[in-house]
C-alpha positions in Angstrom: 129.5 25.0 -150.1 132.1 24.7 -147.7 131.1 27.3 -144.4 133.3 29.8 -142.4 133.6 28.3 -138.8 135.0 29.7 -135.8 134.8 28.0 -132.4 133.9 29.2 -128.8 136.1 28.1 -126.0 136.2 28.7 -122.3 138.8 29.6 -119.3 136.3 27.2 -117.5 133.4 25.8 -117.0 130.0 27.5 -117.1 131.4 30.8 -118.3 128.5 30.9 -120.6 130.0 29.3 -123.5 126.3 27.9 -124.6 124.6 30.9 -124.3 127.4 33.1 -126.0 126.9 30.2 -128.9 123.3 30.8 -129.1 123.3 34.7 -129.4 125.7 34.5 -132.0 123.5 31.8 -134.1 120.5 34.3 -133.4 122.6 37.0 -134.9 123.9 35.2 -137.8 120.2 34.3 -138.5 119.1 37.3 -138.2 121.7 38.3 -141.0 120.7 35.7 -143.4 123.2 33.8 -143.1 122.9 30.1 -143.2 124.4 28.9 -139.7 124.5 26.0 -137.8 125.7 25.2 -134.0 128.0 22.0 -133.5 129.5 20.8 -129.9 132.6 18.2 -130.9 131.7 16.4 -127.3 129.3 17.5 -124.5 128.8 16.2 -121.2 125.2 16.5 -120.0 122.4 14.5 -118.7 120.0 17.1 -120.0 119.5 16.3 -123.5 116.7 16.5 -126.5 115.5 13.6 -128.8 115.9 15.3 -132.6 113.1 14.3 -135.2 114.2 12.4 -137.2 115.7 9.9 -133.8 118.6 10.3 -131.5 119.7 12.2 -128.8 121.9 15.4 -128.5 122.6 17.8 -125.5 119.9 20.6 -124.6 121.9 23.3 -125.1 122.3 22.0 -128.7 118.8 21.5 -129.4 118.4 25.3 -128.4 121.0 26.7 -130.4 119.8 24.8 -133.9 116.3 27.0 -132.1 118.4 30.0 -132.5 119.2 29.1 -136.1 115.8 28.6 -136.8 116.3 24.5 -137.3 115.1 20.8 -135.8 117.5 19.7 -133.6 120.0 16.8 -135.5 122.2 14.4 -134.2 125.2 16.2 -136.3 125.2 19.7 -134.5 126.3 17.0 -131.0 128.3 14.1 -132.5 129.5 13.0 -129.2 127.3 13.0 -125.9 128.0 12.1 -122.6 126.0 10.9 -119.7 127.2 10.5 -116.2 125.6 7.6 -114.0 128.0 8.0 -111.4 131.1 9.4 -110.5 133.3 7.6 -112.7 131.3 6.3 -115.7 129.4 8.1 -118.3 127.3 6.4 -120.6 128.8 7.7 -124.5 126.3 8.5 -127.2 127.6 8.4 -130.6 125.5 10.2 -133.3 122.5 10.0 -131.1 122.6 6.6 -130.2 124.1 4.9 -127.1 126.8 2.6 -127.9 128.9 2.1 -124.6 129.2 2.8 -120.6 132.9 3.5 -119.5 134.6 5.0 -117.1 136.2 8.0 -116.5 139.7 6.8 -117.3 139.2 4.4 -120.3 136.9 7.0 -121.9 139.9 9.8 -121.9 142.3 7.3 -122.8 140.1 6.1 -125.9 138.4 9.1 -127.1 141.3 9.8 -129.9 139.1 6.7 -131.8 135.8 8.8 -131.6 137.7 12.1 -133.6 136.6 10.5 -136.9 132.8 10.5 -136.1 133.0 14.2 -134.8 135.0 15.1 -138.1 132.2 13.2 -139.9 129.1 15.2 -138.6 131.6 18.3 -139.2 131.8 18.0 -142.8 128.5 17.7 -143.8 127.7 20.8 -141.9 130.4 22.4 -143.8 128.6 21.0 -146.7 125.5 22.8 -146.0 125.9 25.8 -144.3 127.6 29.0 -144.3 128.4 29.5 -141.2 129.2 27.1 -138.1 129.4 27.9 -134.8 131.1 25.8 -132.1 131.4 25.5 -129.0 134.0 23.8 -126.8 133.6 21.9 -123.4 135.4 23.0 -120.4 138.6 24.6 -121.1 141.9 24.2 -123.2 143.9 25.0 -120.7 143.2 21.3 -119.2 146.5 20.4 -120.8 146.4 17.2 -118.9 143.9 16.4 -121.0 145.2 17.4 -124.1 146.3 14.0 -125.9 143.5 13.0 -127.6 141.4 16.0 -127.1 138.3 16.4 -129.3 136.2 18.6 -127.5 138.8 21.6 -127.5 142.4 22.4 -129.6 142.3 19.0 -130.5 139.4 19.4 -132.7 140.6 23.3 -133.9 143.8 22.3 -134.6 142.7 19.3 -136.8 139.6 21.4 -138.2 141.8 24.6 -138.3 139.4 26.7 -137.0 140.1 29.9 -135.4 138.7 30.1 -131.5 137.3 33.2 -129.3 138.0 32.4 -125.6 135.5 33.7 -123.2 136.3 34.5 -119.9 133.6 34.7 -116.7 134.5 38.1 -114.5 132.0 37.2 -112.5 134.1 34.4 -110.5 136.9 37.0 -109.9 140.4 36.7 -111.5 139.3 37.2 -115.0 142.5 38.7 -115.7 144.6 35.7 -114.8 142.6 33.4 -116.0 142.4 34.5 -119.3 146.5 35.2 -119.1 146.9 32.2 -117.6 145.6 30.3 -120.3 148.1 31.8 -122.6 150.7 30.5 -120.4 149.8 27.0 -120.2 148.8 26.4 -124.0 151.8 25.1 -126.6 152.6 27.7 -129.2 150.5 25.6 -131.6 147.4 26.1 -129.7 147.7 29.8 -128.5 148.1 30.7 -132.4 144.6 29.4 -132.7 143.6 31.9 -130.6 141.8 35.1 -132.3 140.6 36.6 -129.2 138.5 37.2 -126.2 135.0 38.0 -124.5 134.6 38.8 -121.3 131.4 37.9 -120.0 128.7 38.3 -117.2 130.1 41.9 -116.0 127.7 43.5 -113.5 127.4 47.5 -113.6 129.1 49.6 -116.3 131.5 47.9 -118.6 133.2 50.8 -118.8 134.9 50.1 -115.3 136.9 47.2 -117.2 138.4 48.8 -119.8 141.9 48.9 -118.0 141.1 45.1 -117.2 140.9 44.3 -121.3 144.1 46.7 -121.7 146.1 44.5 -119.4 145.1 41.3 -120.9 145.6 42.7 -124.2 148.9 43.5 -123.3 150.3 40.5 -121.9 148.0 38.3 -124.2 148.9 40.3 -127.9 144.8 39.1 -128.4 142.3 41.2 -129.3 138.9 41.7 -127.1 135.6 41.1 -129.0 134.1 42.7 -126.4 132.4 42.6 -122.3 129.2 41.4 -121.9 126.9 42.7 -119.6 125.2 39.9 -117.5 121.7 39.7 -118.9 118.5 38.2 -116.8 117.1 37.2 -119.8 119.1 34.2 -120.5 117.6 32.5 -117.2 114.3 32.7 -119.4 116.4 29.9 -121.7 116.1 26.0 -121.2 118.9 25.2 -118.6 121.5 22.4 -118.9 123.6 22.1 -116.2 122.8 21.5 -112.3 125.2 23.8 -111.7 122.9 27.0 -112.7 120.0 26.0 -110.6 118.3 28.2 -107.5 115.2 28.7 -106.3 112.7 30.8 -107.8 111.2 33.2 -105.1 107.6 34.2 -105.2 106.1 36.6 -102.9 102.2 36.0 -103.2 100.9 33.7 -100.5 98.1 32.0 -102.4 100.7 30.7 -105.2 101.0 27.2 -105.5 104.0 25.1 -103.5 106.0 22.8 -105.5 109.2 20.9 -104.8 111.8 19.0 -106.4 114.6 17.5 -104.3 118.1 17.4 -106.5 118.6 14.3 -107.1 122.4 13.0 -107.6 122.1 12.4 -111.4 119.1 14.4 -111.9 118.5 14.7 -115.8 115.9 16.6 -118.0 115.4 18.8 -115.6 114.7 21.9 -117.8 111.1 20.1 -117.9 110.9 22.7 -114.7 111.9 25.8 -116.5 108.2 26.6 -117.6 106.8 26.3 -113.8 109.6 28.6 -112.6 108.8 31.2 -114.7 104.7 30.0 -114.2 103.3 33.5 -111.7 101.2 31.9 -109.1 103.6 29.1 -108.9 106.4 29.1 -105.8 108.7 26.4 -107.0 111.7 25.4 -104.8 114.3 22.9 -105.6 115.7 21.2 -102.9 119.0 20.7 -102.5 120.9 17.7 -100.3 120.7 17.8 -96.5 117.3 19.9 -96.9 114.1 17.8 -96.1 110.9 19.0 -98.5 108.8 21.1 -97.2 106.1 19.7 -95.8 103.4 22.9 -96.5 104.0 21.6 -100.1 101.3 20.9 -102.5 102.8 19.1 -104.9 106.1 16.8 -105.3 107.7 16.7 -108.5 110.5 13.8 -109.2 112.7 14.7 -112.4 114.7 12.1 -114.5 117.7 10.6 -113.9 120.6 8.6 -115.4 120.9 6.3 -112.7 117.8 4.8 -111.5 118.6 2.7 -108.7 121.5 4.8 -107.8 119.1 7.9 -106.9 116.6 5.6 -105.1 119.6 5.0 -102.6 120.6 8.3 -102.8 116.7 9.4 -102.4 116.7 7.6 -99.3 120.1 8.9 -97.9 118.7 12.3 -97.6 115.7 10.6 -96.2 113.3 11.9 -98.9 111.2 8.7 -99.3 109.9 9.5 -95.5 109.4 13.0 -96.9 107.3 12.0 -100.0 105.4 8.6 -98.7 104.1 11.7 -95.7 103.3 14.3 -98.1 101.3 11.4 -100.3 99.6 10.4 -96.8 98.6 13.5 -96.4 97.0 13.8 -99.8 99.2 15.8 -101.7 100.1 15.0 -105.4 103.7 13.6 -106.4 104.4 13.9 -110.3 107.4 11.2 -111.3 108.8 12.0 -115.0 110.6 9.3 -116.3 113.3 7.8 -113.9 111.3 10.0 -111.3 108.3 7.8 -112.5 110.2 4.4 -112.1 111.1 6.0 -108.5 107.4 6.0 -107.8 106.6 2.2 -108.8 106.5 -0.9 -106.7 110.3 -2.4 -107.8 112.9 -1.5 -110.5 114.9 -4.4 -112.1 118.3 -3.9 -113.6 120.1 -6.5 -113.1 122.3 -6.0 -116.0 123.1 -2.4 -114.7 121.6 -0.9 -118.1 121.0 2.4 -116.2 124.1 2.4 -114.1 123.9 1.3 -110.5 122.7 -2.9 -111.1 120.4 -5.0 -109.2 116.6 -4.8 -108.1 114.9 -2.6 -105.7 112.1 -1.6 -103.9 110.6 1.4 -104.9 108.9 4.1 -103.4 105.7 1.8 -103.5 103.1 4.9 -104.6 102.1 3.6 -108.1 100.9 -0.3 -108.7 104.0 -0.5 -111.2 107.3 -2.2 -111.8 109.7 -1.1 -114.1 112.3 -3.2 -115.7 115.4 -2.1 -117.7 116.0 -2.9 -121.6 119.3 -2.7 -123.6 117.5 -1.1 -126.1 117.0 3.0 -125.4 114.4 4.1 -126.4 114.6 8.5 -128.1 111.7 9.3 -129.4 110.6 12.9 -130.3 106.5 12.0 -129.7 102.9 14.3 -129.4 99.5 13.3 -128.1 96.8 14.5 -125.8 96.4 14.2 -122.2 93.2 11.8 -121.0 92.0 14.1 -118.4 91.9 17.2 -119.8 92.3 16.6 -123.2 94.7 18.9 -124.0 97.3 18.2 -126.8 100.9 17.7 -126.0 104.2 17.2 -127.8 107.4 16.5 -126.1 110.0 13.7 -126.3 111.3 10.1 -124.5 114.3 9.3 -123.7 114.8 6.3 -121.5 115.7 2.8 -120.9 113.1 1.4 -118.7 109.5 -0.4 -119.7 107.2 0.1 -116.9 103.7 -1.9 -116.5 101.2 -2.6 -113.6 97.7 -2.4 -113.0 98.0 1.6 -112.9 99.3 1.8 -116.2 95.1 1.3 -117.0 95.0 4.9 -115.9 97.6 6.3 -118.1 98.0 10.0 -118.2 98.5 10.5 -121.9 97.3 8.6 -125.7 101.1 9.0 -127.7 100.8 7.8 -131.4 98.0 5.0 -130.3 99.3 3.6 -126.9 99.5 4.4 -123.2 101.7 6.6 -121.6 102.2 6.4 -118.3 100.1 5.4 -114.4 97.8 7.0 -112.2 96.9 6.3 -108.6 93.1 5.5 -108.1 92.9 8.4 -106.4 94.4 10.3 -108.7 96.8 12.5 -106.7 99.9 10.3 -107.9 101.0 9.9 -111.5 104.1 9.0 -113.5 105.0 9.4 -117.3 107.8 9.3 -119.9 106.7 12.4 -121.7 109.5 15.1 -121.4 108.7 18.5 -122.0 104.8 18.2 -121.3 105.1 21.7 -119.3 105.8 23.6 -122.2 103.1 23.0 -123.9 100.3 26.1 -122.5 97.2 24.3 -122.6 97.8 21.4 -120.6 100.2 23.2 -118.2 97.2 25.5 -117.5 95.2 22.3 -117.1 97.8 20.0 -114.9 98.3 23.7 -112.9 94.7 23.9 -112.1 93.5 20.2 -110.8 96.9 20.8 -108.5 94.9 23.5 -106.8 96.5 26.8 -108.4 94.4 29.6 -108.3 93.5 31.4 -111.5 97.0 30.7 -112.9 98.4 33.3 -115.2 98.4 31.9 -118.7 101.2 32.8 -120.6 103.3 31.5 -124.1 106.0 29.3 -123.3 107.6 29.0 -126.9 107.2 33.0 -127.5 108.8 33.4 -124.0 112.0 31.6 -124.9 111.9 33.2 -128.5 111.1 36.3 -127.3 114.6 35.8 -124.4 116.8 34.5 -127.2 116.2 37.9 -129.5 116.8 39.4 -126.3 119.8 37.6 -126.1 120.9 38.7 -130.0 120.5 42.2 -129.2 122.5 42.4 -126.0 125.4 40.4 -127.1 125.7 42.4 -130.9 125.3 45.6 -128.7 128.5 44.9 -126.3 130.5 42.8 -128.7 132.2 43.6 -131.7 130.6 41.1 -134.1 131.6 42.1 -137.5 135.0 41.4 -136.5 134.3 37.8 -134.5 132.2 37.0 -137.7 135.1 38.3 -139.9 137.7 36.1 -137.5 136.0 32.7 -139.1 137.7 31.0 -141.7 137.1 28.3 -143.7 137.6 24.8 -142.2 140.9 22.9 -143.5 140.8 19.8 -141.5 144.3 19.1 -141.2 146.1 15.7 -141.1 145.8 13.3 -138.3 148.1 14.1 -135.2 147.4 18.1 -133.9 
């Protein structure tokens, strides 16, 4: 079998390349056809351990959802993780295998083209249909020698590419035109067409808007997608997306999550935002949390050490070590456990920033960091309530102290995590523990929600991602964007 492929690309990003990806896996699916999603290169620190081991990006994880498949280091060959402003640590087929900076990662990432072609072909191998999406935007030409997240990878695939434009930051027009302009003749052929996306009110309005792009493009429009609230039902990925969810009803229960710098995993909050009864309010820099708050949650992050001084910067640690005095409940999930310990050690700067620390000093814990990452999709049960869980682990640190005695779950055997004597402060490595509906229900109830409204996670993001299928095959031409893939021809080296 070798599949039909056509590739997603963007004007910029966050103009909802992901989502567009997912929708049109859903469709596919929903056509029989055998379909797969594959990103060349993302760069996220929200990301999903696959079955059978490895790590890929989130949004990944959720389109091989949409097709109906476990998540596999193939459909995200290349994975990026920022630990500070210039180095990202690079994840090759799931595993870690390097930290570089910004500079001697662009300059070297011709070398990683072979493993991306690699995971390509056996896709093509197996499936029908591939779907791909891009990462930021092809008209980066700056970035064009030794591009394999864009027309680097099209042009050496030879894969056609739809190029979706966001109206709603304004100058859709020129952006898309723009594009055009700044692409070499050899790129702009790869170019079948475009969407316009996230229009508000009747796409009607726009039709002069796609004649003039059509015109000075010569590319035909797929379609304008009307913005749809559903697809803030779906796992997030990017920081860039996040707000707070309002809640009206006095009685519901207060969480907060400061934003921390490199903040990772943090769709672990996406079930309590949509949870009724449940007023959760991230909080962003300069912002001190809320003190009338009940509980505290800390999310991951790819830099330990590096958010503990950032964590004190916005003088958060006074914030949470009050709110603990107080007798409210603090929640750390993995780095946002380490946070909570006695002292982290790195002092081969594993996790990005190096050294040893203090921590926070609200769990009897210490946490040291291991060369070895551990990615782990896991499942268990949780010791106080007994609830069954499933999730995943992806980190770098071993934690032990005496509060590890009080662990908050039993994974495959062992102990997972620490819990304060008194109970009101706990840690744990287990990602994704919220979606699972029992023990949600439970952890929502002994943090003093009243009567919280049980609902499905899973059928709640399956239920937004049909949502998702119909809106997208009902404003965009998708016989023709299905009938503008072609087969992949993987050229020689050098495009």
């Amino acid at each position: 079998m070798t599949a039909r492929a056509l590739m997603l690309q963007g004007t910029g990003s966050d103009v909802g390349k992901s989502v567009l990806t997912a929708a049109l896996v859903r469709i596919a699916r929903r056509r029989g056809i055998a379909v797969a999603p594959f990103k060349p290169q993302n760069m996220s620190n929200n990301a999903a351990a696959c079955p059978n081991g490895g790590e890929i990006g989130r949004a990944q994880a959720l389109q091989a959802q949409a097709a109906g498949l476990a998540p596999r280091v193939d459909f995200n060959p290349v994975l990026l993780k920022p630990q500070s402003d210039r180095t990202s640590q690079v994840v090759v087929h799931g595993r870690a295998v390097s930290t570089r900076a910004a500079a001697d990662y662009i300059g070297g990432r011709g070398a990683l083209l072979e493993p991306v072609l690699e995971s390509f072909r056996r896709l093509t191998g197996e499936f029908e249909l591939i779907v791909i999406e891009g990462a930021g935007s092809p008209a980066e030409i700056n970035l064009r020698r030794g591009d394999i997240a864009n027309m680097g990878f099209a042009r050496r695939a030879g894969v056609p590419v739809c190029l979706v434009a966001d109206i709603e930051r304004g100058g859709v027009i020129a952006s898309l035109v723009g594009t055009q302009a700044v692409l070499d003749a050899g790129d702009a052929a790869m170019i079948a067409g475009f969407i316009v996306n996230k229009f508000r009110g009747d796409p009607r309005l726009f039709d002069a808007g796609v004649d003039a792009i059509v015109a000075r493009t010569g590319w035909r429009s797929f379609g304008v997608v009307p913005w749809l609230p559903a697809a803030a039902r779906l796992p997030a990925e990017d920081a860039v997306g996040i707000a707070p969810a309002v809640r009206t009803d006095g009685d519901a229960l207060r969480i907060a999550a400061p934003m921390l710098s490199r903040m990772a995993n943090f769709d672990d909050a996406d079930p309590l935002r949509q949870q009724r009864g449940v007023a959760f309010d991230w909080i962003p820099p300069e912002r001190p949390i809320p003190r009338e708050c009940d509980v505290v949650l800390l999310f991951g992050t790819k830099s330990t050490l590096g958010d503990l001084a950032y964590l004190r910067e916005q003088g958060w640690d006074h914030d949470i070590l009050a709110h603990a005095r107080g007798g409210g409940r603090v929640l750390g999930i993995c780095g946002g456990f380490q946070l909570l310990g006695r002292r982290i050690h790195d002092p081969a700067g594993i996790d990005g920033t190096g050294g040893s620390a203090q921590g926070l000093g609200l769990l009897d814990v210490e946490t040291t960091m291991l060369p070895e990452k551990t990615v782990r999709a896991v499942a268990g049960v949780c010791f106080e309530s007994g609830a069954p869980v499933s999730g995943y682990e992806i980190h770098a640190g071993e934690t032990r102290g005496p509060d590890c005695e009080r662990a908050v779950f039993e994974i495959g055997g062992r102990r997972d995590g620490a819990v304060s004597a008194d109970g009101r402060i706990a840690g744990t490595y287990l990602h994704g523990m919220f979606a699972n509906d029992a023990f949600r229900d439970a952890w929502l109830r002994r943090a003093g929600a009243k009567s919280p409204h049980e609902y499905d996670y899973a059928a709640s993001v399956e239920a937004a991602l049909e949502a998702l299928a119909e809106h997208v095959e009902h404003a965009v031409d998708v016989d023709a964007l299905l009938a503008a893939a072609r087969p992949a021809t993987l050229a020689h080296a050098g495009t």
